[in-house]
C-alpha positions as CSV (number, residue, x, y, z in Angstrom):
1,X,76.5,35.4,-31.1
2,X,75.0,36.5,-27.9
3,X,71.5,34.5,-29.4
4,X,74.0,31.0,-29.5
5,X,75.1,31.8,-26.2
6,X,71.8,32.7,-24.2
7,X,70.6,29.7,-26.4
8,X,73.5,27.5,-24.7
9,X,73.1,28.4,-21.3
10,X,69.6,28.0,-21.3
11,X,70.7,24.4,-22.4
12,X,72.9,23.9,-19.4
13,X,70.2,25.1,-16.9
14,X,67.8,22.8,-18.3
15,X,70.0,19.8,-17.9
16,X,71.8,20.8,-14.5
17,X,68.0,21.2,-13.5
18,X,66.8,17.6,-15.2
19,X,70.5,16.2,-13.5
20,X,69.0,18.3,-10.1
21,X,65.7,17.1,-10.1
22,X,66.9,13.0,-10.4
23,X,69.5,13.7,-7.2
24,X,66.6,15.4,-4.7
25,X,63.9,12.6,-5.5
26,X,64.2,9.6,-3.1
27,X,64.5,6.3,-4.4
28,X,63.0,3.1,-4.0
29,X,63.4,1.2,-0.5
30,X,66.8,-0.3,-0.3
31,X,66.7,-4.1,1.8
32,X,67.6,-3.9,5.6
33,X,70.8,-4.3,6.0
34,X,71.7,-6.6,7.9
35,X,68.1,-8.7,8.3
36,X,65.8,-7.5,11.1
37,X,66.1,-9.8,14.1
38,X,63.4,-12.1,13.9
39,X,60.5,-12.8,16.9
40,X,57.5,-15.3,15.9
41,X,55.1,-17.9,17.2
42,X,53.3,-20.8,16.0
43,X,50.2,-20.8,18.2
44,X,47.5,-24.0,18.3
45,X,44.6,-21.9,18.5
46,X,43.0,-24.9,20.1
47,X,43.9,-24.1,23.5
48,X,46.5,-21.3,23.0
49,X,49.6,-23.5,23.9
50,X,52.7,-22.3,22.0
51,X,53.9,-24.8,19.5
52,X,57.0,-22.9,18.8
53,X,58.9,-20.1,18.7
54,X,59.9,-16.8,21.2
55,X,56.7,-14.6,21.6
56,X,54.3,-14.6,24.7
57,X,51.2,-16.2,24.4
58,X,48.1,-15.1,26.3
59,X,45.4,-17.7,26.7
60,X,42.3,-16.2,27.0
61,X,38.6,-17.8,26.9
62,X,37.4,-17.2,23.5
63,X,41.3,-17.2,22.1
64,X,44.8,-16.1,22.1
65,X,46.5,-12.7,22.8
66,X,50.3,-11.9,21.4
67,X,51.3,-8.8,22.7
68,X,53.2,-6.1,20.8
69,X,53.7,-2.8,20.5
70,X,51.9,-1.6,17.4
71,X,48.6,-2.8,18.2
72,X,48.9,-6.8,19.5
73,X,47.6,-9.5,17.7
74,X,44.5,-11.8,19.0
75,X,44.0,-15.0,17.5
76,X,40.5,-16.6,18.3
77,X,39.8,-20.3,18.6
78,X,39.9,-22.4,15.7
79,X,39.9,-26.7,16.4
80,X,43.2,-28.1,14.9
81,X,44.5,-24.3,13.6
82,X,47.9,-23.5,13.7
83,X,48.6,-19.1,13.7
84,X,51.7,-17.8,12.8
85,X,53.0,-14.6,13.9
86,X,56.2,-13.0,13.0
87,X,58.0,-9.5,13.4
88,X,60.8,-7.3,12.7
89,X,63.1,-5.4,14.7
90,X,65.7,-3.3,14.0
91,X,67.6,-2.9,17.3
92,X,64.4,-2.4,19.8
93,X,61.8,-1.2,17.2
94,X,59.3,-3.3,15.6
95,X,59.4,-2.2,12.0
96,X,56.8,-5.0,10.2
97,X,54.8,-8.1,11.5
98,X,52.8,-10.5,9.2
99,X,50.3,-12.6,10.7
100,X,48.0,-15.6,9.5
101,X,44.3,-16.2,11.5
102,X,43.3,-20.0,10.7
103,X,39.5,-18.6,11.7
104,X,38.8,-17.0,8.2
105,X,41.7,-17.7,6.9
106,X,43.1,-14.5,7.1
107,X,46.5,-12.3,6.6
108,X,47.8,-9.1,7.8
109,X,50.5,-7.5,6.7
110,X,52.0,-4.0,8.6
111,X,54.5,-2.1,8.0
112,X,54.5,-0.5,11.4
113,X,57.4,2.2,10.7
114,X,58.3,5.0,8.5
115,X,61.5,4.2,7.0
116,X,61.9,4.4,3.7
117,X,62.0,0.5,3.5
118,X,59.4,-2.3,3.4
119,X,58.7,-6.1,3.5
120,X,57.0,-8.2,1.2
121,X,54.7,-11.4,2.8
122,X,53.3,-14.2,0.8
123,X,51.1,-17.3,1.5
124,X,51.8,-20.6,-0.4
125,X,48.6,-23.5,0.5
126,X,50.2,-26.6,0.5
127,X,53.5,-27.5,-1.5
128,X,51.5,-27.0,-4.8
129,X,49.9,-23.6,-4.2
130,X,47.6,-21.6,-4.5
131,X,50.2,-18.7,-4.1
132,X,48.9,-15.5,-2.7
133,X,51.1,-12.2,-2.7
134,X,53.2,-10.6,-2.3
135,X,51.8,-8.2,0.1
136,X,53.3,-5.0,2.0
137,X,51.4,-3.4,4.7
138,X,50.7,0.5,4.7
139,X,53.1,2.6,6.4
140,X,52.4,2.5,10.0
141,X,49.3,0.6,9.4
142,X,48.0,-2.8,8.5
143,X,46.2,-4.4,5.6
144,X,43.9,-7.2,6.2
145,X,43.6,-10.2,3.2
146,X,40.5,-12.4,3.2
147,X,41.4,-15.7,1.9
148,X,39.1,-19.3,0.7
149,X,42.0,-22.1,2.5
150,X,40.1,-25.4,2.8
151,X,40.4,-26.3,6.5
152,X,43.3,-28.8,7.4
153,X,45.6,-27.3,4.3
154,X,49.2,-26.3,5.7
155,X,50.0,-22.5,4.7
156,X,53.5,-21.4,4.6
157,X,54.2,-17.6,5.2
158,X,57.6,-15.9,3.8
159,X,58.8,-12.1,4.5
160,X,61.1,-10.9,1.7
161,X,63.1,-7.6,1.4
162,X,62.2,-7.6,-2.1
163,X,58.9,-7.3,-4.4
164,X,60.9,-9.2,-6.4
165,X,60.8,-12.6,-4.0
166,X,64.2,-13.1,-4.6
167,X,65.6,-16.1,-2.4
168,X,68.4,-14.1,-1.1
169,X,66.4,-11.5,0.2
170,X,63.8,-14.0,2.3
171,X,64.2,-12.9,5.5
172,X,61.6,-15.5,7.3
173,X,59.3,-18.1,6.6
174,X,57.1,-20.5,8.8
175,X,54.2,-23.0,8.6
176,X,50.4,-22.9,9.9
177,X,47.2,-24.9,9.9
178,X,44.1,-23.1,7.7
């Protein structure tokens, strides 16, 4: 009897313990809720004029500055490039930015703070792809992604709240010039 019954509570422990250990691991990101407010530019990177959109653009002689306040973005010259440079905010504080560089044809991605949540970017070449992604940037850090865009091709960045891409959770999306 008193085997069956050490035997039994030895059971319980183990599951209250298994049922303990699920509870006090986080789980995966959760999507902002409500969307981050949105701040982007489209920027000819021919002389730096803004095309579009509500971020500050720098002209400077070898190309264009876009100030922020993880580590600002600078866009050099390209003939007939469009850039594209969008961030998040939650209230005042820039949580993710995704940028495309026509020179190089290159994306960053950040995910520029710690909290417990994320945003996926892709890159779609034309209407008929390629498609390249989905990317999410490092906590408080960046991730840099070299691509081969023939020159001219229009690019279309999205940010989702979801690995998953899901249209519901697209938070963003605009068009450049490779």
């Amino acid at each position: 009897m008193q085997r069956t019954r050490r035997h039994l509570m030895a059971g319980i422990v183990a599951i209250l313990a298994m049922v303990g250990s699920v509870l006090v691991f986080p789980s995966s990101a959760q999507a902002y809720n409500p969307n981050p407010t949105v701040r982007w530019a489209q920027v000819d990177t021919d002389n730096c004029h803004r095309i579009a959109g509500n971020l500050t653009v720098i002209a400077q002689s070898d190309g264009c500055r876009l100030n922020d306040s993880f580590d600002g973005t600078f866009f050099r010259k390209d003939p007939n490039g469009v850039a594209i440079k969008i961030e998040l905010y939650v209230g005042s504080t820039l949580v993710a930015k995704s940028e495309f560089h026509p020179y190089g044809e290159v994306v960053w991605v950040y995910d520029t703070r710690d909290d417990s949540d994320t945003i996926y970017t892709t890159l779609q070449v034309r209407e008929s792809g390629p498609f390249y992604g989905p990317w999410r940037g490092p906590v408080n850090g960046g991730d840099l992604y070299n691509l081969d865009i023939d020159d001219g091709s229009t690019v279309t960045m999205a940010l989702n709240d979801n690995k998953d891409l899901n249209n519901l959770d697209q938070i963003y999306f605009l068009q450049g010039t490779a």
